[in-house]
C-alpha positions as CSV (number, residue, x, y, z in Angstrom):
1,X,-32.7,-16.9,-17.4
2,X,-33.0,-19.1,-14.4
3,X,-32.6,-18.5,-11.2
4,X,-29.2,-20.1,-9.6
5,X,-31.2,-22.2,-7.2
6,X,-33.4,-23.0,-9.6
7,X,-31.7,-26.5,-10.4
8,X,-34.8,-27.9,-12.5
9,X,-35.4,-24.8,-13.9
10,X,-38.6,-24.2,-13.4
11,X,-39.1,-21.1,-12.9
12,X,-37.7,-19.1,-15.6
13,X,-37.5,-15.1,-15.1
14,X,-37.3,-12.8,-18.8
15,X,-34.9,-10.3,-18.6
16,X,-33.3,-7.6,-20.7
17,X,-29.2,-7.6,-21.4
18,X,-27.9,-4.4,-21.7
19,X,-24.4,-4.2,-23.2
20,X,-22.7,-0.6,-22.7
21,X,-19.1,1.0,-22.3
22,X,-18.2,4.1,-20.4
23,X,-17.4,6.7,-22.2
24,X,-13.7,6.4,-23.8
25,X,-13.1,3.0,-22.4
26,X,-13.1,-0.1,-24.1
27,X,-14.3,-2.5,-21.5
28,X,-17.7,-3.8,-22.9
29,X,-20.3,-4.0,-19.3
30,X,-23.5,-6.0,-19.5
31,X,-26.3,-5.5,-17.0
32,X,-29.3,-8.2,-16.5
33,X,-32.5,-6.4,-15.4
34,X,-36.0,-7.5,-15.2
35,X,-36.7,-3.7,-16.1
36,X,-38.6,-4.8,-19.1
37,X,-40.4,-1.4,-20.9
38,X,-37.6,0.4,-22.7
39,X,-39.8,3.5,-22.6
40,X,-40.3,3.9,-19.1
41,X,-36.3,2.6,-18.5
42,X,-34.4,3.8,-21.3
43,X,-31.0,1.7,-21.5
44,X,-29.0,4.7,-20.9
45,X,-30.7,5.7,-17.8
46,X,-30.3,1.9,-16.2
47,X,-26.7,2.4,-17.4
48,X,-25.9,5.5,-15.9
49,X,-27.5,4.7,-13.0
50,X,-25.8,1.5,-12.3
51,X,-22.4,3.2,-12.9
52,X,-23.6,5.4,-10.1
53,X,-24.5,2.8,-7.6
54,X,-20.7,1.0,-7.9
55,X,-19.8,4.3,-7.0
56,X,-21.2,4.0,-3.9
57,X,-20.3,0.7,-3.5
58,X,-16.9,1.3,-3.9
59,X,-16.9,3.6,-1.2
60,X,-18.8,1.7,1.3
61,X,-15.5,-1.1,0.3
62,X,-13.1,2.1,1.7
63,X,-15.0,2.3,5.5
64,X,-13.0,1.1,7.8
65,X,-15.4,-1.1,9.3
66,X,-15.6,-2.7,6.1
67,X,-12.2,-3.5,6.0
68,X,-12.3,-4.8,9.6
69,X,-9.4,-2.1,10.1
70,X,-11.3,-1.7,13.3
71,X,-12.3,-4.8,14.3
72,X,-12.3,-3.9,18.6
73,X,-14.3,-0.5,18.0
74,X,-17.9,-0.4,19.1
75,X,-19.5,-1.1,16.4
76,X,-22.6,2.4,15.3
77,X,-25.8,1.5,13.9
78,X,-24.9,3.3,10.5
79,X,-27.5,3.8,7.9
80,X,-25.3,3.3,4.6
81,X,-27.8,1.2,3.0
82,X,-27.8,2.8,-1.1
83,X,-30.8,4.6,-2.0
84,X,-30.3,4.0,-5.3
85,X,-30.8,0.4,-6.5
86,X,-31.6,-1.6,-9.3
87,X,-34.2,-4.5,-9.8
């Protein structure tokens, strides 16, 4: 896989695909990760883990800030950044 700016292509980056569906859905997901050692992250555990982080990503999309709902408000210095991320 190259990168998007990578026009030439000349610097490729290996990755692993994984394709997974939530439980009782039938939406098929697919996650890219340079995560490469399926021992120390096992495709479930990336899976799980990503479902979790658009969890909190949805909500961050419900703040009102986020929606500019309150765009004349003084703005806080929030710390909302996720703690749980994936490379």
């Amino acid at each position: 896989m190259h990168a998007g700016t990578d026009g030439k292509k000349r610097d490729p980056q290996r990755v692993r695909v994984l394709a997974y569906r939530l439980h009782g859905q039938a939406t098929e997901y697919r996650l890219a990760t340079d995560l490469l050692d399926v021992d120390l992250y096992p495709a479930r555990e990336l899976a799980a883990l990503y479902g979790q982080r658009w969890e909190i990503e949805s909500v961050f999309g419900e703040l009102p800030l986020a929606n500019n709902q309150m765009a004349n408000a003084t703005a806080l210095p929030l710390d909302v950044t996720p703690k749980v991320t994936l490379r």
